[in-house]
C-alpha positions in Angstrom: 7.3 -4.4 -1.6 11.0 -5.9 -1.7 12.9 -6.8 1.1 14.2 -3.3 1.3 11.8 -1.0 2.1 11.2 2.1 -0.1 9.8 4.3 2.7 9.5 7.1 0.6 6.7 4.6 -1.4 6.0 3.2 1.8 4.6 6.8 3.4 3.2 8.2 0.1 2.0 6.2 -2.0 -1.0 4.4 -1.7 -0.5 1.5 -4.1 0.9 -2.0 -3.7 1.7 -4.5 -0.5 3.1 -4.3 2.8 4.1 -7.2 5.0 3.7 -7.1 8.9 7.0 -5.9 10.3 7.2 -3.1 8.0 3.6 -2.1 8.3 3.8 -2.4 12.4 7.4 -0.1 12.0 5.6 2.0 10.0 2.7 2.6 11.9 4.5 3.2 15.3 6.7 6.3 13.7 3.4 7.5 12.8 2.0 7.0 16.6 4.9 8.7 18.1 5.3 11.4 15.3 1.3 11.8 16.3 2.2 11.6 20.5 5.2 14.2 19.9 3.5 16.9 17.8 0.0 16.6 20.3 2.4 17.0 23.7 5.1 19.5 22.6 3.1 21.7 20.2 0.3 24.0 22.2 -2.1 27.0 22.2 -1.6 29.4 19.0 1.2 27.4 17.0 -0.6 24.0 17.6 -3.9 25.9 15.4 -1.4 27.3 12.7 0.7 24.3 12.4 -1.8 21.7 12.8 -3.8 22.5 9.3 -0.5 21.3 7.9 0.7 18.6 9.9 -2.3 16.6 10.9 -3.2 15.8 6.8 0.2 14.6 6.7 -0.1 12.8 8.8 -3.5 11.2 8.0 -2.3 10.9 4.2 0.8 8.7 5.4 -1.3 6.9 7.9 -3.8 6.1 4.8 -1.4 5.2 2.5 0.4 2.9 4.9 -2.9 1.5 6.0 -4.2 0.7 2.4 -0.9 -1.4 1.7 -1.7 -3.6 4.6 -4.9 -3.7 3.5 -3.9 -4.8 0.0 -1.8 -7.6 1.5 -4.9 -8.8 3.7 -7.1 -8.9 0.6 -9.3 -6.0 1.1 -9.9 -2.8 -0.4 -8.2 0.4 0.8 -11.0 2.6 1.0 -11.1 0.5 4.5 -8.4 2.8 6.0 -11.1 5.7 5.9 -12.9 3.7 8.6 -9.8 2.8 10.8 -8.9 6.3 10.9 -12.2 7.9 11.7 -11.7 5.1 14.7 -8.7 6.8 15.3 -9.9 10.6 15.3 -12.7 9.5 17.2 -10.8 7.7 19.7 -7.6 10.4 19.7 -6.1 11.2 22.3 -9.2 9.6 24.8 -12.3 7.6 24.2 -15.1 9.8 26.3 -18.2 9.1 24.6 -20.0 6.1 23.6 -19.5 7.7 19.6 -15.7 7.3 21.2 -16.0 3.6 21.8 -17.2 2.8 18.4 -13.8 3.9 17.6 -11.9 1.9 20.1 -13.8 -1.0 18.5 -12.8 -0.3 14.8 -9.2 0.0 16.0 -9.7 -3.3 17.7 -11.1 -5.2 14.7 -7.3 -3.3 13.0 -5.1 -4.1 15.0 -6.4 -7.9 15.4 -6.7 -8.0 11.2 -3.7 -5.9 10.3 -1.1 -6.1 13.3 -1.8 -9.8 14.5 -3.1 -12.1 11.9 -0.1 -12.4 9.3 
């Protein structure tokens, strides 16, 4: 991507590169977008709503996910297995099925957050 970000390409598109700032920007208004609709949507609306907004969600989250994949050198199909993580993990690891998620998103975040 340029120096200015497209984030229209940037949430739905799946194609190209992202650096590191604009990937980690990227994923946190995702995060908090996820945070706000779990806490302030409940009971009835939360089941009608949520068949909408959750594959938006996911969709973005791949697309972002699959630039930053790009730029690391790897294929995107790998966000598939970051956000299974991150269902299985969402909104609290219980099981030990959970934990398997917490350590996909650990291998992630070191491979797409830290390393540049």
């Amino acid at each position: 991507m340029n120096q200015k970000i497209d984030w229209s390409e940037l949430f739905f598109s799946s194609t190209g590169r992202v650096r590191q700032l604009p990937f980690l920007i990227a994923m946190a208004v995702l995060l908090i977008a996820f945070f706000i609709y779990d806490s302030a949507i409940t009971g009835a609306p939360r089941v009608l709503t949520g068949w909408i907004v959750y594959p938006v969600l996911l969709f973005c989250a791949a697309c972002v996910l699959s630039k930053r994949l790009h730029d690391r050198g790897r294929s995107g199909w790998w966000s598939a297995v970051i956000l299974l993580g991150f269902m299985m993990a969402w909104p609290r690891p219980e099981g030990l099925f959970d934990f398997v998620g917490v350590l996909v998103l650990g291998w992630a975040i070191i491979d797409l957050a830290l390393m540049p």
